[in-house]
N, CA, C and O atoms as a GROMACS GRO file, in nm:
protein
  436
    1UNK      N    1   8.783  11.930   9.752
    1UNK     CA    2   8.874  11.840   9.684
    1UNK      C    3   8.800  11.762   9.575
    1UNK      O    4   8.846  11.718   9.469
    2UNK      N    5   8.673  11.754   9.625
    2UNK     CA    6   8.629  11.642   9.487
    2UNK      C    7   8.566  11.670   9.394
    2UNK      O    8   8.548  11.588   9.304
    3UNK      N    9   8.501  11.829   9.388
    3UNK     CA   10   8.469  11.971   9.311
    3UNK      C   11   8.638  11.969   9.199
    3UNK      O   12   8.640  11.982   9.076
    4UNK      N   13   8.754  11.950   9.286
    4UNK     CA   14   8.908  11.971   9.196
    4UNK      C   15   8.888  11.835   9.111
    4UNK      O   16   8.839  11.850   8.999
    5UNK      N   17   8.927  11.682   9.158
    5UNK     CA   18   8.921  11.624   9.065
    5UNK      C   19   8.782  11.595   8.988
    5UNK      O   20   8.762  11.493   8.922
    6UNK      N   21   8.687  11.703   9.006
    6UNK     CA   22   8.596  11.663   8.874
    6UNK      C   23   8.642  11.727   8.766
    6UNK      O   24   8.646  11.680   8.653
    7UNK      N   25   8.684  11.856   8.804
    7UNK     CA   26   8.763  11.951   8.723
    7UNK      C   27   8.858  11.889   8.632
    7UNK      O   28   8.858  11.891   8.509
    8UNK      N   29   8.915  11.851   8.686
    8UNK     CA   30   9.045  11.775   8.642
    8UNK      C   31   9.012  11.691   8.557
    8UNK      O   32   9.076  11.694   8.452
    9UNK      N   33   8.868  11.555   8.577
    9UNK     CA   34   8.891  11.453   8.465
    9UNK      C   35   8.811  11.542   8.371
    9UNK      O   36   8.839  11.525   8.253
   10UNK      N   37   8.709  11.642   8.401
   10UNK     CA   38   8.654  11.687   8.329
   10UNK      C   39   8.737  11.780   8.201
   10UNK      O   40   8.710  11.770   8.082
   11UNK      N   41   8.834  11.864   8.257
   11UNK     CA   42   8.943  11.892   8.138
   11UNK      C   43   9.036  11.786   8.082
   11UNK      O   44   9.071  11.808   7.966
   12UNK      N   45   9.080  11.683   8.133
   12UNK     CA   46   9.139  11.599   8.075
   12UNK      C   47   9.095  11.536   7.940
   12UNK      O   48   9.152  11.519   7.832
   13UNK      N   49   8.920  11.497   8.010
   13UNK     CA   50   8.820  11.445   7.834
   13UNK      C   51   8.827  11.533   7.752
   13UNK      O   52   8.881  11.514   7.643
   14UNK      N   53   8.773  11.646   7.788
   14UNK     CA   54   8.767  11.773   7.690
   14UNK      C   55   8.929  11.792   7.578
   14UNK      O   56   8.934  11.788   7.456
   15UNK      N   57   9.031  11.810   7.666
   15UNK     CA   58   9.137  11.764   7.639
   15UNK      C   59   9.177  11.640   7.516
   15UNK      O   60   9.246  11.672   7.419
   16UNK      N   61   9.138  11.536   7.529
   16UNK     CA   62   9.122  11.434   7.470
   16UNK      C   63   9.057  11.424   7.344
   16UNK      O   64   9.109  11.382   7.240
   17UNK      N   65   8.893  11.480   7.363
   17UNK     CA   66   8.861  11.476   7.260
   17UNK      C   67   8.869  11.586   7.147
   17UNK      O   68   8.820  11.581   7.034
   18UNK      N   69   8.951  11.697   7.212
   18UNK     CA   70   9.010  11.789   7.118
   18UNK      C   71   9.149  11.794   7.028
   18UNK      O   72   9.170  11.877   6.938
   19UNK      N   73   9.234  11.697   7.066
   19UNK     CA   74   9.356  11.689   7.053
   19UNK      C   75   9.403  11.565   7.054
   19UNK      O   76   9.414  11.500   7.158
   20UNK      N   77   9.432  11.525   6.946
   20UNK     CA   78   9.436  11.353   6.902
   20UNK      C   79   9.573  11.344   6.930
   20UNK      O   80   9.607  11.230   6.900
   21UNK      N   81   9.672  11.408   6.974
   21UNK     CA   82   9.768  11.366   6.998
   21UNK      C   83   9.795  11.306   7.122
   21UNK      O   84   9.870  11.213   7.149
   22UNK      N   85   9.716  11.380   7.199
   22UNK     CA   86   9.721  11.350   7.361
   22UNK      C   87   9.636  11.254   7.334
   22UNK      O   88   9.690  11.153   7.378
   23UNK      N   89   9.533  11.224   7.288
   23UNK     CA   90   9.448  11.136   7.336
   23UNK      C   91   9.500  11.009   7.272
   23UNK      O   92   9.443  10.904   7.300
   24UNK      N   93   9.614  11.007   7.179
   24UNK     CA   94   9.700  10.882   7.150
   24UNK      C   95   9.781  10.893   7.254
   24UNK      O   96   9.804  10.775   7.281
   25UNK      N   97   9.854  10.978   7.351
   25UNK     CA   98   9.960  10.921   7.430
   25UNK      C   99   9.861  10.874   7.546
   25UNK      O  100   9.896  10.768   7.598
   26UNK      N  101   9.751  10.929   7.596
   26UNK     CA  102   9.664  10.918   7.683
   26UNK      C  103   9.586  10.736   7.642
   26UNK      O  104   9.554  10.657   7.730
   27UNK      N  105   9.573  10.714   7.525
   27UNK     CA  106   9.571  10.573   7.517
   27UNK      C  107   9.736  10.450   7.518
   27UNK      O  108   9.731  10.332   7.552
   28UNK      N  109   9.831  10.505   7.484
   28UNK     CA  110   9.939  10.415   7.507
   28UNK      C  111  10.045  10.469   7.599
   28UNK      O  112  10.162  10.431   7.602
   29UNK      N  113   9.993  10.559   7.669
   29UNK     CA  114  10.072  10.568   7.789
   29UNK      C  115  10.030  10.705   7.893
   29UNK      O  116  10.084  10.815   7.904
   30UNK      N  117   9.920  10.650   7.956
   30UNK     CA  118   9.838  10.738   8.035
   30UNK      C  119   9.910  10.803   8.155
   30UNK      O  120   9.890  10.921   8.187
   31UNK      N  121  10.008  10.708   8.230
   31UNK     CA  122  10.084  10.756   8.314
   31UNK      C  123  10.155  10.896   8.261
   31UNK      O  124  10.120  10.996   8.324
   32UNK      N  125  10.229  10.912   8.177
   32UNK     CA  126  10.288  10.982   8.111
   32UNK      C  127  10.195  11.146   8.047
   32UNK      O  128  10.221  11.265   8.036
   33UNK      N  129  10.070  11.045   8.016
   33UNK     CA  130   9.945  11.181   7.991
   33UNK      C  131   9.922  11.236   8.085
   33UNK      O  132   9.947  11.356   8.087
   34UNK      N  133   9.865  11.175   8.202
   34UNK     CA  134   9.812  11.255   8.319
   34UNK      C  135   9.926  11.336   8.406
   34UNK      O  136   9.917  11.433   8.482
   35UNK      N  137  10.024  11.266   8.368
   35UNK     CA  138  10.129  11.363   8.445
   35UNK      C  139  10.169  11.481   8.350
   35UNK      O  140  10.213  11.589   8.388
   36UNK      N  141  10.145  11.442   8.220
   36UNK     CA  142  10.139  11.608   8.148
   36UNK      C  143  10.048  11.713   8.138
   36UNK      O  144  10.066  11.817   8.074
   37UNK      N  145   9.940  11.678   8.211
   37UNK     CA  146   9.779  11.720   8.215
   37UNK      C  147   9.798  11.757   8.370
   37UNK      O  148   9.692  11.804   8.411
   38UNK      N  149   9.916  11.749   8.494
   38UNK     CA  150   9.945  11.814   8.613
   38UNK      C  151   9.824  11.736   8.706
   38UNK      O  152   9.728  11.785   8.766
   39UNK      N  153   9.867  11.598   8.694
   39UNK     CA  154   9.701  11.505   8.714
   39UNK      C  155   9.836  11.416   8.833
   39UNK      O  156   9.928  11.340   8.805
   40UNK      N  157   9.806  11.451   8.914
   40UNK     CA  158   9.902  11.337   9.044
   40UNK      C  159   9.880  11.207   9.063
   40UNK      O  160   9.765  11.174   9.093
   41UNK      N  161   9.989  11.101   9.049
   41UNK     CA  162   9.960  10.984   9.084
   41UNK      C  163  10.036  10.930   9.191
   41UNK      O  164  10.148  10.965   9.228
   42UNK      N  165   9.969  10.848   9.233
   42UNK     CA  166  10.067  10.774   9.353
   42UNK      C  167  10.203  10.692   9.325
   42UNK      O  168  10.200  10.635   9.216
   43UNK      N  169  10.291  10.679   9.379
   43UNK     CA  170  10.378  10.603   9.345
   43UNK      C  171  10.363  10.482   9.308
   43UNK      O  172  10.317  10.397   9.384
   44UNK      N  173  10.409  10.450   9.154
   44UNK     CA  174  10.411  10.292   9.144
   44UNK      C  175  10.248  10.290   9.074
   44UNK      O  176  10.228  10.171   9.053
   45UNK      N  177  10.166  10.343   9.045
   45UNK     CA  178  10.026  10.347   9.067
   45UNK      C  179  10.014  10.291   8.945
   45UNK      O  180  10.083  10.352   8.863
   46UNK      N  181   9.938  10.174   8.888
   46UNK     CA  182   9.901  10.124   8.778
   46UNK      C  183   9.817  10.184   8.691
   46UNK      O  184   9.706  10.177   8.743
   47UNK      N  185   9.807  10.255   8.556
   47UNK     CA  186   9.705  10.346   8.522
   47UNK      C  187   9.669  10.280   8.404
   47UNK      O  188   9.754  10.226   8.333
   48UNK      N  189   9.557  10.281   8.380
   48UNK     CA  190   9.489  10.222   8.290
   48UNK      C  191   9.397  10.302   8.201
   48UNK      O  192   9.292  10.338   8.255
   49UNK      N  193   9.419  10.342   8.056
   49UNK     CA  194   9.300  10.472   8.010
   49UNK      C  195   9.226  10.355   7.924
   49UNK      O  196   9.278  10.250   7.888
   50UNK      N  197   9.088  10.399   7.898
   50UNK     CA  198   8.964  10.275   7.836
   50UNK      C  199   8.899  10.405   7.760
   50UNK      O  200   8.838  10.482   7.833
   51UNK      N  201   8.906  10.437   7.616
   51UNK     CA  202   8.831  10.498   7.548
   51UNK      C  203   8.655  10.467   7.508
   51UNK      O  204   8.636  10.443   7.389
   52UNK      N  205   8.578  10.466   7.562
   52UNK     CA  206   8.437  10.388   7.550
   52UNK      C  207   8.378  10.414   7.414
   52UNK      O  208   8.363  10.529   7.375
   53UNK      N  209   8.354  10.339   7.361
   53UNK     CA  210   8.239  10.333   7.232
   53UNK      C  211   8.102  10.411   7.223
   53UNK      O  212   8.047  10.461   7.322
   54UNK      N  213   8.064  10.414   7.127
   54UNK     CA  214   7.947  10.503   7.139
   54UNK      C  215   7.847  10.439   7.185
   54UNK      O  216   7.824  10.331   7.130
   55UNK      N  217   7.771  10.475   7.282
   55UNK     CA  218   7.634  10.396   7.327
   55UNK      C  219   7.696  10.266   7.449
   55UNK      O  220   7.622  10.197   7.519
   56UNK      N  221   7.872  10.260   7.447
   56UNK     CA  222   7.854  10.151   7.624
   56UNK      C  223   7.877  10.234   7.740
   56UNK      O  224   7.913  10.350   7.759
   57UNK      N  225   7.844  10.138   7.808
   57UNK     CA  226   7.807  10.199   7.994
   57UNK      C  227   7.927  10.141   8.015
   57UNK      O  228   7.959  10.024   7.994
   58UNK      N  229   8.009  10.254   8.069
   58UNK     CA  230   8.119  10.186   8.190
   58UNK      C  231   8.104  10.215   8.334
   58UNK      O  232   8.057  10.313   8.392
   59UNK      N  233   8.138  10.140   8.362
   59UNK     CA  234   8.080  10.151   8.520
   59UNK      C  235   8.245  10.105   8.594
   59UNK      O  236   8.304   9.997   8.595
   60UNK      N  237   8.282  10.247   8.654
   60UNK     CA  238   8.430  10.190   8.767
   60UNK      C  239   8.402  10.156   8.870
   60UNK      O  240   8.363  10.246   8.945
   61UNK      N  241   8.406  10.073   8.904
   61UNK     CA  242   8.409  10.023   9.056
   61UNK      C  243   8.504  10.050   9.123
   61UNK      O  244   8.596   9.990   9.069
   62UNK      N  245   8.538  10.097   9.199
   62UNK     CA  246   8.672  10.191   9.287
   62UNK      C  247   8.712  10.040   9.432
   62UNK      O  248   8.636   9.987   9.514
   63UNK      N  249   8.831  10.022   9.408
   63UNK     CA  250   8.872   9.932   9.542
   63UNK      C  251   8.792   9.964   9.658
   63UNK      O  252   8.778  10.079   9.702
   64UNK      N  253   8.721   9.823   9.724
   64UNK     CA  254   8.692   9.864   9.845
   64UNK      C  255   8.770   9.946   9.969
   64UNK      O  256   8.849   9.870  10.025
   65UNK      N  257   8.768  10.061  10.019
   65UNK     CA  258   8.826  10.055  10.157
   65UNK      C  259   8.821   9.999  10.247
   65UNK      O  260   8.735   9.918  10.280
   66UNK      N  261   8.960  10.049  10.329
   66UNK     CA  262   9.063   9.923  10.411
   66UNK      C  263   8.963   9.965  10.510
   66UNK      O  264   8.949   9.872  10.590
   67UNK      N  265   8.870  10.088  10.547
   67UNK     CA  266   8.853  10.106  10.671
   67UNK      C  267   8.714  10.160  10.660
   67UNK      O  268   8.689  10.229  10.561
   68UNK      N  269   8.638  10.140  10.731
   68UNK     CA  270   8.487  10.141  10.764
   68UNK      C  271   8.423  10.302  10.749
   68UNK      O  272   8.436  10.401  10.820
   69UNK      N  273   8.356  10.280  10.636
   69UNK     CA  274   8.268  10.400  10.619
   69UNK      C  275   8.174  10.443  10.732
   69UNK      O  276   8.093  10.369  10.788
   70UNK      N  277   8.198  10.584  10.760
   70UNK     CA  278   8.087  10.643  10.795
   70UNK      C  279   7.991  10.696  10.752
   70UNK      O  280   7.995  10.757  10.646
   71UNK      N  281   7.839  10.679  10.854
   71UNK     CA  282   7.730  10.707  10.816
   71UNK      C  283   7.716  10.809  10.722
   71UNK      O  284   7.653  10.784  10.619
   72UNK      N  285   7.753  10.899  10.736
   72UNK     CA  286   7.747  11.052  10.683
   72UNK      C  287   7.754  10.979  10.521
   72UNK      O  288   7.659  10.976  10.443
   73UNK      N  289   7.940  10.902  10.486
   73UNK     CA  290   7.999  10.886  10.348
   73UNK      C  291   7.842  10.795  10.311
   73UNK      O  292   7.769  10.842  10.223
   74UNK      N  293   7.803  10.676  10.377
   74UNK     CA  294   7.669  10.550  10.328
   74UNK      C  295   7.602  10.644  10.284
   74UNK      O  296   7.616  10.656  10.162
   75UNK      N  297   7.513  10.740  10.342
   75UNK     CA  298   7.380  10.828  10.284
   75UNK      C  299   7.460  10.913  10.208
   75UNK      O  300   7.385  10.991  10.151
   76UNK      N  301   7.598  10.940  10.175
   76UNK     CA  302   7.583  11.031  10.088
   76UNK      C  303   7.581  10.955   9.917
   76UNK      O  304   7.538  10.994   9.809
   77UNK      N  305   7.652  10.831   9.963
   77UNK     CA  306   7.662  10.765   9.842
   77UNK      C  307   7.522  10.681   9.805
   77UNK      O  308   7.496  10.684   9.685
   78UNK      N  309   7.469  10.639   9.852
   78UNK     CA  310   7.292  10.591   9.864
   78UNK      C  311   7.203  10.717   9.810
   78UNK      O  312   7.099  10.698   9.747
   79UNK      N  313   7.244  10.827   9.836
   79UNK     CA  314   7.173  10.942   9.755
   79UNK      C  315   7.225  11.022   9.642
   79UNK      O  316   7.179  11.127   9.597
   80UNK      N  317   7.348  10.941   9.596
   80UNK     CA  318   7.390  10.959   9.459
   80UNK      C  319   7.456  11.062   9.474
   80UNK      O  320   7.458  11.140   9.379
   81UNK      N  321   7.530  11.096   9.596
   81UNK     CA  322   7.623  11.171   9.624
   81UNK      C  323   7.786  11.093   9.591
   81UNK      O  324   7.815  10.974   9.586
   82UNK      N  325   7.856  11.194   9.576
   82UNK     CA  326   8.054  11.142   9.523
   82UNK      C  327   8.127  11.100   9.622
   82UNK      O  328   8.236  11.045   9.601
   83UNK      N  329   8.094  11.113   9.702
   83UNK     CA  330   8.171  11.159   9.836
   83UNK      C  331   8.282  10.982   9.884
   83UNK      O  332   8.399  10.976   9.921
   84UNK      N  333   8.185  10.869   9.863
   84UNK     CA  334   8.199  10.763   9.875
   84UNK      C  335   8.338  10.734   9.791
   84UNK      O  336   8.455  10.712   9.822
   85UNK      N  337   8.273  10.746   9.684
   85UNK     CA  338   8.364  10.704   9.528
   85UNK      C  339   8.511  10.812   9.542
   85UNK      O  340   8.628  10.778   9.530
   86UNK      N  341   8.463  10.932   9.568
   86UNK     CA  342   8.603  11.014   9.560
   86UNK      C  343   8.671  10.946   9.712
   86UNK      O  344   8.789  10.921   9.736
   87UNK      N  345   8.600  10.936   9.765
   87UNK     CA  346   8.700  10.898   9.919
   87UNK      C  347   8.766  10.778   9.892
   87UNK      O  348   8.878  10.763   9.941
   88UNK      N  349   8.716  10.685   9.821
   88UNK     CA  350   8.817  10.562   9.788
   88UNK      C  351   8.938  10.632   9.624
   88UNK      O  352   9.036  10.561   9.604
   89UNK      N  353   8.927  10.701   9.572
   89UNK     CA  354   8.986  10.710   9.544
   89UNK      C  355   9.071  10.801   9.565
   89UNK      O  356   9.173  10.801   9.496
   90UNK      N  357   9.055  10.889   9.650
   90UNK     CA  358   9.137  10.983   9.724
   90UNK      C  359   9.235  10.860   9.829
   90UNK      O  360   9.349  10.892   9.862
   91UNK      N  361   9.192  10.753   9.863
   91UNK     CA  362   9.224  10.684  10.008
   91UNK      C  363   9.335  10.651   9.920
   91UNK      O  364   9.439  10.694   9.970
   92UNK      N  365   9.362  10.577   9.779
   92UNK     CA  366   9.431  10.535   9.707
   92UNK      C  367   9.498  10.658   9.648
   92UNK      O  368   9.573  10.617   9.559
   93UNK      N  369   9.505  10.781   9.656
   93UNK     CA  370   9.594  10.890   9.622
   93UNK      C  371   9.555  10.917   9.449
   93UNK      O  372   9.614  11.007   9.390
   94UNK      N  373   9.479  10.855   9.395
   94UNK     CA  374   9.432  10.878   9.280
   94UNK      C  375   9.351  10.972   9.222
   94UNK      O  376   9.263  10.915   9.157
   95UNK      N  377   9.340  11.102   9.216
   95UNK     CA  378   9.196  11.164   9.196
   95UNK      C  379   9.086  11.152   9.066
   95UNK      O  380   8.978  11.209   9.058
   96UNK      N  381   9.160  11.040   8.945
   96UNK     CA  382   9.066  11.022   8.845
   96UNK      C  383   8.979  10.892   8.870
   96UNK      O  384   9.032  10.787   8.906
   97UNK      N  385   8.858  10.902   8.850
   97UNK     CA  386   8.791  10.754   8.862
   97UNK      C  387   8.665  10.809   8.809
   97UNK      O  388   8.653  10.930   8.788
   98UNK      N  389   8.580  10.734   8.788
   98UNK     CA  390   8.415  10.812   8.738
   98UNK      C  391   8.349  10.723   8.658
   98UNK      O  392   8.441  10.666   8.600
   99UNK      N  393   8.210  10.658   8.604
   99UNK     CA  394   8.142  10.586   8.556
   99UNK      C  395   8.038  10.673   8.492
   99UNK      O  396   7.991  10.772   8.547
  100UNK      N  397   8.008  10.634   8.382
  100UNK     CA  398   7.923  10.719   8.282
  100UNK      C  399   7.873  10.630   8.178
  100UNK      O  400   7.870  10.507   8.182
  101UNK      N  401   7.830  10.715   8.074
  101UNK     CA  402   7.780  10.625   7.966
  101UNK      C  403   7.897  10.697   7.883
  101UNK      O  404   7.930  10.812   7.911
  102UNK      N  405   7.972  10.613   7.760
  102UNK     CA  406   8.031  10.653   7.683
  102UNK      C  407   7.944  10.726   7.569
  102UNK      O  408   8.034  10.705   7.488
  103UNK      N  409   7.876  10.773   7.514
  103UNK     CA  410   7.756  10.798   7.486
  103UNK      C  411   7.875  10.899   7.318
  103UNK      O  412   7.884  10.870   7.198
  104UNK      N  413   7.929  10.996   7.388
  104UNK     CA  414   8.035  11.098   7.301
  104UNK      C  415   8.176  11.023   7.310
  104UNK      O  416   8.226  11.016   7.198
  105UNK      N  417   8.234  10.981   7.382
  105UNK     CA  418   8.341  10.932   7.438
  105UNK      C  419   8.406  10.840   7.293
  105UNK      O  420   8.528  10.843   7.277
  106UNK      N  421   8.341  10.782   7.217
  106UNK     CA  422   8.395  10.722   7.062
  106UNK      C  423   8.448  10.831   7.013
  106UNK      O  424   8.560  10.830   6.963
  107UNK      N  425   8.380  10.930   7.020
  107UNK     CA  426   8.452  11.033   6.894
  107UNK      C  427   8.616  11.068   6.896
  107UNK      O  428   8.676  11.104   6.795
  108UNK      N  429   8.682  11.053   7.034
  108UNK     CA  430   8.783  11.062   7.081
  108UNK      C  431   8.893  10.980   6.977
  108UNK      O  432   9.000  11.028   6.940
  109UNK      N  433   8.853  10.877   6.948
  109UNK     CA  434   8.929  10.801   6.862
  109UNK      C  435   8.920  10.656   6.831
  109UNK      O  436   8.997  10.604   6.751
   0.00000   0.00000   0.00000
């Protein structure tokens, strides 16, 4: 599952920064993008798209979970494993979330 939504945001950017049309509806109305991009959201789900500048760090912080990590999820996320980050956002029915450097991410628009 978390191999799919890398897939997923990973064509979505690609997406984006190929095609300025989407990546204008994907900035003023993301709900509407990701559901044309076959990208599932939860009901009601607040979506927010942030185009990054060249050279800033965004960093998502994903809602804490309601319910107590196991050992296995701690060491996987302590060793720079996804597993943590996708599980909270899987817990929230969301599969896009991710922190990077915007580094290319300006060219988008």
């Amino acid at each position: 599952m978390v191999q799919d939504q890398a897939k997923a945001y990973g064509q979505l950017i690609a997406r984006a920064w190929s095609d300025s049309d989407f990546a204008a509806k994907l900035k003023s109305n993301p709900a509407a993008a990701l559901a044309e991009a076959g990208v599932p959201l939860p009901e009601g789900a607040k979506v927010t798209s942030y185009f990054a500048a060249e050279n800033e760090v965004v960093v998502l912080v994903p809602p804490k979970p309601s319910e107590e990590l196991s050992d296995e999820t701690l060491e996987a996320m302590a060793g720079g494993g996804t597993k943590g980050t996708a599980g909270t956002a899987g817990t929230a029915g969301c599969p896009i979330g991710t922190f990077g450097t915007g580094g290319t991410a300006g060219s988008a628009g």
